[in-house]
N, C-alpha and C positions, 0 to 999 in steps of 0.2 A: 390714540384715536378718539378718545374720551376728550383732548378739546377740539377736536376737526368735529364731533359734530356740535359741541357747544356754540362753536365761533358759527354755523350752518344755519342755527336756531337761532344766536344772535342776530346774525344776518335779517333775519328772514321778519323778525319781530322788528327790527329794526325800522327796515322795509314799509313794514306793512303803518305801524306812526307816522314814519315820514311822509308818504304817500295818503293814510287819511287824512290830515286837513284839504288835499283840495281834490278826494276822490270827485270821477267826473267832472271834473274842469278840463276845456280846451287847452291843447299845448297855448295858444292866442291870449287867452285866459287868463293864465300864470306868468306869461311874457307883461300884459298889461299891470298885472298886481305887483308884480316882483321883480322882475325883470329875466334874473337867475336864482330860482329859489336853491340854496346851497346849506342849510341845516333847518331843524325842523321850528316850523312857521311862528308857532308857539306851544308853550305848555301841558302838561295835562294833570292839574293839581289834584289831588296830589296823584291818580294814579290813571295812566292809560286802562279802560273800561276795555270790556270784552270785544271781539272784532272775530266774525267768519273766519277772516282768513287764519287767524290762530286756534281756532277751535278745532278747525276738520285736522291737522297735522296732530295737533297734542291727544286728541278723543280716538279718530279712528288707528293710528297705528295701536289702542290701547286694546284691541282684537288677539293682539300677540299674548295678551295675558291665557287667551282660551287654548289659541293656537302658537304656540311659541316656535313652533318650525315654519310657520307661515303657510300651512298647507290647509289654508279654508277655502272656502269656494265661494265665488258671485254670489249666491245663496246665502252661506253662511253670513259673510257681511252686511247684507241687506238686514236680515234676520237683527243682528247685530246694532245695525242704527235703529232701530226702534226702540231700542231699549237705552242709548244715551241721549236721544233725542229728545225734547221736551217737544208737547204734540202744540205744533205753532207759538212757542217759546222760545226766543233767542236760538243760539248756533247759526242759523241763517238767515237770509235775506226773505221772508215771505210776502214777498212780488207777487202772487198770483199763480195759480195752478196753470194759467197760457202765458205767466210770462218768466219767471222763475224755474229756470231748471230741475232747483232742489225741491219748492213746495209741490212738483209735480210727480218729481220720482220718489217723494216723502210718503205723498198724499197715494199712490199707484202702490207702495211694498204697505201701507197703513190698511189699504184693500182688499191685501190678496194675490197681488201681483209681484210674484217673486222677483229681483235681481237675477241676470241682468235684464231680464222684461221689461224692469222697471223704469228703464232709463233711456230704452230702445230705440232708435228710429221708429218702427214699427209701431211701436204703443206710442208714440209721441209727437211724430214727425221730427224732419230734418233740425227745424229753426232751435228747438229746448235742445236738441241732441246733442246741438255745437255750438252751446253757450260757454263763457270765461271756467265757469266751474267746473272744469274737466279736471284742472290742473292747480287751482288756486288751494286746494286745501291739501294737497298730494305730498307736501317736501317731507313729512315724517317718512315714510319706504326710503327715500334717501339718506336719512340719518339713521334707518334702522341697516340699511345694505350697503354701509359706506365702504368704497372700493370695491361695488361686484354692481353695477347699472344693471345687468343685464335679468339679479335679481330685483331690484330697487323696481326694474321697467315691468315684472313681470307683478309683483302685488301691487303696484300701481294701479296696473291695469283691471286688475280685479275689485279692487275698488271703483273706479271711477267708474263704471258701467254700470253702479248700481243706479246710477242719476245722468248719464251719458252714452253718448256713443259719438262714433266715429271722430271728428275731430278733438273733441271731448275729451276721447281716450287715448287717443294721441299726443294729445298735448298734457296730456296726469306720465305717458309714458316718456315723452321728454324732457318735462322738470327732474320727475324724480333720476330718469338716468343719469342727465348732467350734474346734480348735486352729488349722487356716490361717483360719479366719474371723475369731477372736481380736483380734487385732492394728487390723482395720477397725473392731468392733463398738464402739456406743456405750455400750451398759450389758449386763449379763449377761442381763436379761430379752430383749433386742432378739438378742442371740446365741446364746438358747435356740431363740426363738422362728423367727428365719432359718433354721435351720439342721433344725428341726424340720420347716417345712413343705417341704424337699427330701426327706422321708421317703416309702416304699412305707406308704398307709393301710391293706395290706390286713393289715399284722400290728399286733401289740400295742405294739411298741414305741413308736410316737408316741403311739398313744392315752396310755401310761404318762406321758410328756411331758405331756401335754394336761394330766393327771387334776393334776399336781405342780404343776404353773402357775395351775390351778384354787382350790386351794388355796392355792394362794401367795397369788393376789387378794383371796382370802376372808378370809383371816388374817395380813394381812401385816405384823404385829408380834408373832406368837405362833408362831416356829419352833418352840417345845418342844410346840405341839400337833399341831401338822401331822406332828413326826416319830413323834409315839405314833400318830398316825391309822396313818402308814404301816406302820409296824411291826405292827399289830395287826389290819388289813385287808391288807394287803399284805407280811408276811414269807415266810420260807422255805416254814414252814407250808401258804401257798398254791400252792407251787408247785413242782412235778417236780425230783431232782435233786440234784445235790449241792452245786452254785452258781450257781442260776438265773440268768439277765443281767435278768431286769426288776425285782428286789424292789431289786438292787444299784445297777440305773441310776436307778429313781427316788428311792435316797438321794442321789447324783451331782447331780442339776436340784434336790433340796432343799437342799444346801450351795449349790450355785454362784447360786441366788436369794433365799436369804438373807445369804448372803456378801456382797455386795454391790457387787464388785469388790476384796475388800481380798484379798489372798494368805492372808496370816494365818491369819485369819477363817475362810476360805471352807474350808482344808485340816483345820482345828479341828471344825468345823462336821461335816465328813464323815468326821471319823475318829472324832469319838466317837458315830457315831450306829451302828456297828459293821459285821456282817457280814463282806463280805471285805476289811476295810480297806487291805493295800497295791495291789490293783487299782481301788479308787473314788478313794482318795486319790493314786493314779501319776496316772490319767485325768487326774482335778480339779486336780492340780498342772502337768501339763500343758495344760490347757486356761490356769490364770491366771498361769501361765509368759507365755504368748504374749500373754496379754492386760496384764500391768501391767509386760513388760520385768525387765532386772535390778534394776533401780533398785527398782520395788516388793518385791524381795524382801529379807527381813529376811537381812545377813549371817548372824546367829547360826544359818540354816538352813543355808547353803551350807559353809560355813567346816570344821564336824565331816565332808564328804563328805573333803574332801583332794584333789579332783580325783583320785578312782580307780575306773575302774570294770573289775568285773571280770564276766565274764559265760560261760557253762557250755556254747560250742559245741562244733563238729568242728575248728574252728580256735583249736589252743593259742596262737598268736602273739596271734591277737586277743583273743583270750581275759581280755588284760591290756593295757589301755590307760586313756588319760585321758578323762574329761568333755570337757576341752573339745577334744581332740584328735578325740573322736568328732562333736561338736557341727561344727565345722568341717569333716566327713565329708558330714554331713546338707548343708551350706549348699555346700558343694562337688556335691550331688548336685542337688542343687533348681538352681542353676547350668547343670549341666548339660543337666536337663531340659526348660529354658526358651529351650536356646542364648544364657545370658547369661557374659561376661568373669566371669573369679572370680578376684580382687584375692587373695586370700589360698591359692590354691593350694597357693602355694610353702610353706605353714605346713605340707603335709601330708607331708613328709617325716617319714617314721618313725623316720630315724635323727639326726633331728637335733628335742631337747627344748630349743621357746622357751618364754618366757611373754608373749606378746603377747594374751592375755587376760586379764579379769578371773577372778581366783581361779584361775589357772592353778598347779600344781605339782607334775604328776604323779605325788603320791602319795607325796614327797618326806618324811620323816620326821628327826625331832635326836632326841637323847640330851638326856634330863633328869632331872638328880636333886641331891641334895644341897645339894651347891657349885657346880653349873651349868647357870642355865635357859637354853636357848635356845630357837626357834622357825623356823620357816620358812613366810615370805607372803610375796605376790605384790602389787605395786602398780606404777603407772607403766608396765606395759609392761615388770616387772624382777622378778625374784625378788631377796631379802634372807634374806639368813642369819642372824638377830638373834641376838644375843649381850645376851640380857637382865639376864643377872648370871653375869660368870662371874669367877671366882675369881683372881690370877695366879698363874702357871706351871700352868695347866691346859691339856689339850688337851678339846675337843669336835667333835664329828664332826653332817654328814648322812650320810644315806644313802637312793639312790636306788632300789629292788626291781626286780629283772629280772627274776626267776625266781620265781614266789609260791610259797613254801610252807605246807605246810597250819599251822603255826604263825603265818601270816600274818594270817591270816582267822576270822572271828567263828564261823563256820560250815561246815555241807558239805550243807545243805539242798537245793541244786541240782547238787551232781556235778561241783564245776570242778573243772578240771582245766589244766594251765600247761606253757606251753615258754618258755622266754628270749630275751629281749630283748638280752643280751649273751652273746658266748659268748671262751671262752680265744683269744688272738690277736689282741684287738680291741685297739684303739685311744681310747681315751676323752682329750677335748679340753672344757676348761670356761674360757669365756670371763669373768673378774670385771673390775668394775669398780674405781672408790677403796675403798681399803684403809683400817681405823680406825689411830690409832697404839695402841701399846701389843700388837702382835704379833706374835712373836719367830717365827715359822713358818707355813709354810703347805702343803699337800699333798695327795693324791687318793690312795686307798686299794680295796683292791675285798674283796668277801667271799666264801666260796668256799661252798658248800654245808654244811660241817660247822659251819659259823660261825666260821670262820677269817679275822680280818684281815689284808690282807696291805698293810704301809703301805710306800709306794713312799715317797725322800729326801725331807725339806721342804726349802721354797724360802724365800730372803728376801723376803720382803713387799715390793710393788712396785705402782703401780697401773697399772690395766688388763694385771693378770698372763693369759698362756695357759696354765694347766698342762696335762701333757701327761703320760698314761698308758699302755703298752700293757702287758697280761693277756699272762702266761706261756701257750703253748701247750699246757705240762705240767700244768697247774694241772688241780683240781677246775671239773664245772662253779659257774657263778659264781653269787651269791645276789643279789647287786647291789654298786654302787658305789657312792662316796662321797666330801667333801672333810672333813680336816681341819684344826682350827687351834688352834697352844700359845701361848698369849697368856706376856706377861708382865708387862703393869699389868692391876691389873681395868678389866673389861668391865662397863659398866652402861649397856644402853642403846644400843649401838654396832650396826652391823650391815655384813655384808658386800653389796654387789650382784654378780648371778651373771646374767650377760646370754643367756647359753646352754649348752647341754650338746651336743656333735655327739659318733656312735661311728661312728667306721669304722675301712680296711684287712681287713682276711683271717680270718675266726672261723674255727679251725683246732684241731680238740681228736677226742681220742679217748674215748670213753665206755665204761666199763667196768659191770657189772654183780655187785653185793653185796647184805648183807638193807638197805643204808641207799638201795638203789635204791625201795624201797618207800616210799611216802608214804601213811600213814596221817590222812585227811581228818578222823578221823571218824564220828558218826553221820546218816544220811541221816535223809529225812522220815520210813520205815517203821524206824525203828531199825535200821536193818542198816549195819555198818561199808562206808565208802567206800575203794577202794582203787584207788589211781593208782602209776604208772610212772614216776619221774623225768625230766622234759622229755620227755615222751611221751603221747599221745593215745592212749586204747582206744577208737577209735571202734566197733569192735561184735567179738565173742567177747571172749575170754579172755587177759589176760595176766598172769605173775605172777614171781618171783623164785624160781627152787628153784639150789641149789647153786651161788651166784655165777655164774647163768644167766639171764637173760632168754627165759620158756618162754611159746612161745608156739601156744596150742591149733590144731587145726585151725579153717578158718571164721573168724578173724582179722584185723584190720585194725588196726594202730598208726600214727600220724600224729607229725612236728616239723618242725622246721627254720623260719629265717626264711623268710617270702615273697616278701620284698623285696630277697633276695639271692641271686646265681646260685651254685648249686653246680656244681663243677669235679672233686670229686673223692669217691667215697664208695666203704670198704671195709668187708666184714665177716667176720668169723671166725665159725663157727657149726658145728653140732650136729646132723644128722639121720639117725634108722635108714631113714627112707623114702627112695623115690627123691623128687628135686627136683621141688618142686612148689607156687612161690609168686611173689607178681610184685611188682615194684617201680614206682611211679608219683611222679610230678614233677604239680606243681601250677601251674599258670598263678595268679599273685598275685590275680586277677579272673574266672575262667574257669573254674576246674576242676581236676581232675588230666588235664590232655591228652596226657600222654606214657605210656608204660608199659610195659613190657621183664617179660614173663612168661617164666619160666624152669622148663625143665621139663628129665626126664633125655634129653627125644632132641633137643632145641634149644630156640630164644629164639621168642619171637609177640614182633615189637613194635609196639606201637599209635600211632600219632600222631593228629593231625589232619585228614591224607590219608588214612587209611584204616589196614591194618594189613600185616604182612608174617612169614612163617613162615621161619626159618632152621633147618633140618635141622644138630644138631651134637649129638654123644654125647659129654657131660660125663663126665670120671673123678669117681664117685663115692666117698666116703671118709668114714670116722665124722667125722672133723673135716676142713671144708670155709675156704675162704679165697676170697673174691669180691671183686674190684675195679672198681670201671667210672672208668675217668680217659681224661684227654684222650687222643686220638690226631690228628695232625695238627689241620684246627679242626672234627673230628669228638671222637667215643667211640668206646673201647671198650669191653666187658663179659669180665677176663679170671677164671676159674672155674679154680682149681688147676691155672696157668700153661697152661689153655688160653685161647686171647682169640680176640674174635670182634668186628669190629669193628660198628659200630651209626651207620645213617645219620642221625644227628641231632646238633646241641650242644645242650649242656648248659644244663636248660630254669632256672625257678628252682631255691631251695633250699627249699621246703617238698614232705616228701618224704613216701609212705606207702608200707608192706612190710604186702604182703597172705599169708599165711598160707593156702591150700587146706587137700587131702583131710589132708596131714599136716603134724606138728608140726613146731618148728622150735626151738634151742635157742639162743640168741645169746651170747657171750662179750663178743663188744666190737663199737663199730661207729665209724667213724672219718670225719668229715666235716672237708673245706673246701670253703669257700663266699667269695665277695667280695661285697662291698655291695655295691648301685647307689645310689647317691647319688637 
């Protein structure tokens, strides 16, 4: 089952690239440009940038970490998006609270108003109710419920109403049923048709089904009429809104029943027939993901992805991961759901890069030019470092991204934003296999931010070599890793096997603040420059760089750090005319931020999971301040311009947020170790 939902998510990421370059173009539109647009339009160098529709499927089924039988409530999910949500930050489209379904039911649960209130008709009117987003971020419940629809339909549903209703929700409980149906169903019409009559009659949306199917039987060698029919009785035109869900779904049942089961076909079919093409075609590629396997899909679709996705939450870690490292997320959660054994677990170790999937390579990228092609694919259960022609006495390099920056990515359309995946201190260990002859070296290199290689000695060639790297403590943060090799006969044709990538030991670095702290994304959807923090998260106010400072407004919240690793020791040198008045919170990897030590000028509040506790202590105040919290016995403590004050807890993970109140806060440096957990 573990590739029926990979191929699901393929599908669906697929979809959703192909479909954005000409979201919102006329079927008219793409007839005039292209004629038949039949693969995707162009590029996205190097890496497709974050996209709505990949965010809602990867972020909200990740509720199953709290609730892993699936038994939360509209309530509890609501509750829940607040907390991956970055407050008017990427993950969605912020259209306006009258035109955006989400910034309305964001801005409605940010208030007070619980889900499914949030989403209501009632609280909202008809028009936000039964916009496209009912359904477009829904197909995770499908890959978590694959082969049972009827549960797939049923947490669908409890999502989607946090931001929806009525057709809304109808259309979240028809993708997701068809994608776990998928896999059972005999022909598309028989998977329309199941799946349709689990529908509420008393809205539009199955009749919309009905009316598609209708037509299908009437004319069913004459797709190009049926889709003028629809467009011309049933476009935008007729319907409230700025992307209504039924003109869009009944292009959706026109592709997937003339398609005919072919992948191809079926995504071709619903991209050029226009509208919002990367949510009909994410849907449609998800649903025949699950239905034709990996097998039915043409590599030349998979292949330009790189296994990389990158997506725009509150969680910069996550933020940057692989395809199939998430796919394996999904199939790990469905697992769990079911109380079934999950044979591949062990794959979901974060800090250890296999490729025991197909097209696995997280996002793995060579150098190529002149005198040296290489590449990097995955077969066998093995990544291959091909060496297609290369030159002798050359070196050529991969390299692995830990850290995305905005020079990375095609875009900044959705707001991402990155922290790393490797940090100074670490340990990088890369497993190879047989060596080609004719290579006079061999070696692992890291890069630092300003794009500084830093090539660690090469080794004599040996097979089944372990090379073995540790990142200076003193170094820049890191931009990613890498191996390299100086041949000295030509390469034509040769290739390296790379069995695995592990990083551990101690990420240990101090991070300082300057104008290259600033990452320049960009322009956003509204044309307004995007501006991000260096491995740092703005989950909601204001942060910015003035005077080799990290300044940070009142009303503030920044986020980093691994989650997957305990922190031990975190200090900070800082800046403020006010008195103290800001709090520090630790993340449970699944949970939350459950820890929390607020700091004010007459003592600490610290928060846990038992409750809270008030420590009375008058901190020396001083224009510039120094704060420590490190080990004390196998407690903390919290010491503030060498007063200390010890704190009854250890040291929770290492994904950490510094919350900012009534006043500002200036930062200089801030200094983290952390140890893996394996």
């Amino acid at each position: 089952m573990v590739e029926t939902i990979y191929a699901a998510w393929l599908g669906k990421i697929i979809g959703v690239r192909y479909g954005a370059q000409v979201e919102n173009w006329h079927h008219d539109q793409i007839q005039d440009a292209y004629g038949s647009l039949s693969t995707y339009p162009h590029g996205f160098a190097p890496y497709f940038a974050a996209d709505d529709d990949l965010n809602g499927p990867y972020y909200f089924t990740q509720i199953l970490d709290r609730f892993p039988k699936g038994d939360f409530s509209p309530y509890d999910f609501g509750e829940y998006l607040l907390e991956c949500i970055c407050d008017h930050r990427g993950f969605f489209w912020w259209g306006g609270v009258d035109v955006s379904s989400e910034e309305r039911g964001y801005t409605n649960l940010k208030n007070g108003i619980p889900s499914p209130q949030s989403g209501s008709v009632e609280t909202n009117g008809r028009m936000l109710a039964n916009q496209i987003g009912g359904q477009i971020f829904i197909d995770g419940w499908g890959y978590v419920a694959m082969h049972d629809p009827d549960k797939a339909m049923e947490l669908a549903g409890k999502c989607a109403c946090a931001m929806h209703d009525q057709n809304g929700i109808e259309g979240a409980k028809f993708v997701a049923g068809c994608i776990a149906y998928a896999p059972l169903a005999e022909n598309m019409e028989s998977l329309v048709s199941t799946i349709r009559n689990k529908l509420d009659d008393t809205y539009d949306y199955g009749k919309a089904i009905d009316l598609v199917m209708d037509l299908y039987h009437r004319y069913p060698h004459d797709p190009n009429h049926v889709l003028s029919y629809l467009l011309q009785h049933h476009g935008y035109d007729h319907y409230e809104g700025a992307c209504h869900i039924i003109p869009n779904s009944m292009l959706m049942i026109y592709a997937l029943l003339y398609g005919k089961g072919d992948f191809s076909k079926t995504i071709r079919l619903c991209n050029n027939a226009g509208y919002d093409t990367d949510c009909n075609v994410g849907n449609v590629g998800s649903i025949m993901g699950a239905y034709v396997g990996l097998d039915g899909i043409d590599p030349f679709w998979i292949e330009p992805l790189n296994d990389m996705l990158i997506a725009s939450g509150a969680n910069g870690y996550a933020n940057r991961t692989s395809i199939a490292q998430s796919a394996l997320w999904f199939y790990h959660a469905h697992c769990r759901l079911y109380g079934k054994d999950d044979p591949v677990a062990s794959l979901l170790n974060p800090h250890h890069l296999g490729f025991d999937l197909p097209y696995q390579t997280h996002g793995i990228t060579t150098d190529f030019a002149r005198y040296h092609a290489t590449s990097f694919i995955n077969h066998d259960g093995c990544a291959h470092f091909v060496l297609m022609d290369v030159n002798p006495n050359t070196t050529v390099r991969w390299f692995y991204p830990s850290l995305i920056l905005p020079a990375d990515l095609y875009d900044a359309r959705y707001n991402p934003q990155m922290t790393s995946h490797i940090y100074p201190g670490e340990t990088i260990r890369v497993k190879l296999g047989k060596l080609p002859q004719g290579i006079k070296g061999i070696g692992l290199y890291y890069q630092d931010v300003e794009g500084v290689n830093h090539d660690q000695p090469m080794v004599k060639p040996q097979d089944d070599l372990v090379l073995t790297m540790t990142i200076q403590t003193d170094c820049k943060l890191i931009h990613g890793i890498g191996m390299m090799v100086e041949t000295t006969d030509r390469q034509l044709g040769t290739s390296i096997p790379i069995y695995s990538i592990d990083i551990s030991k101690t990420p240990t670095y101090i991070q300082t603040f300057d104008v290259s702290s600033t990452l320049d994304y960009g322009l956003d959807f509204g044309l307004v420059p995007h501006l991000g923090i260096m491995d740092w998260i703005i989950q909601h106010g204001d942060a910015s760089i003035r005077e080799n400072r990290l300044h940070l407004n009142g009303q503030t919240t920044i986020t980093s750090g691994d989650p997957y690793a305990q922190l031990f020791l975190f200090s900070m040198e800082f800046y403020t005319k006010d008195p103290y008045d800001f709090l520090i919170a630790w993340a449970h990897p699944t949970h939350g931020f459950t820890h929390k030590i607020a700091i004010s000028s007459d003592g600490l509040t610290i928060f846990t999971p038992d409750g809270f506790t008030h420590m009375q202590h008058e901190f020396t105040h001083s224009f510039k301040n120094i704060m420590v919290i490190r080990p004390c016995d196998d407690k903390m403590e919290l010491v503030l311009n060498d007063h200390a004050v010890p704190l009854d807890f250890s040291f929770p993970s290492g994904r950490i947020a510094l919350t900012v109140n009534a006043s500002s806060l200036d930062i200089c440096s801030i200094g983290i170790n952390m140890i893996v957990q394996s």
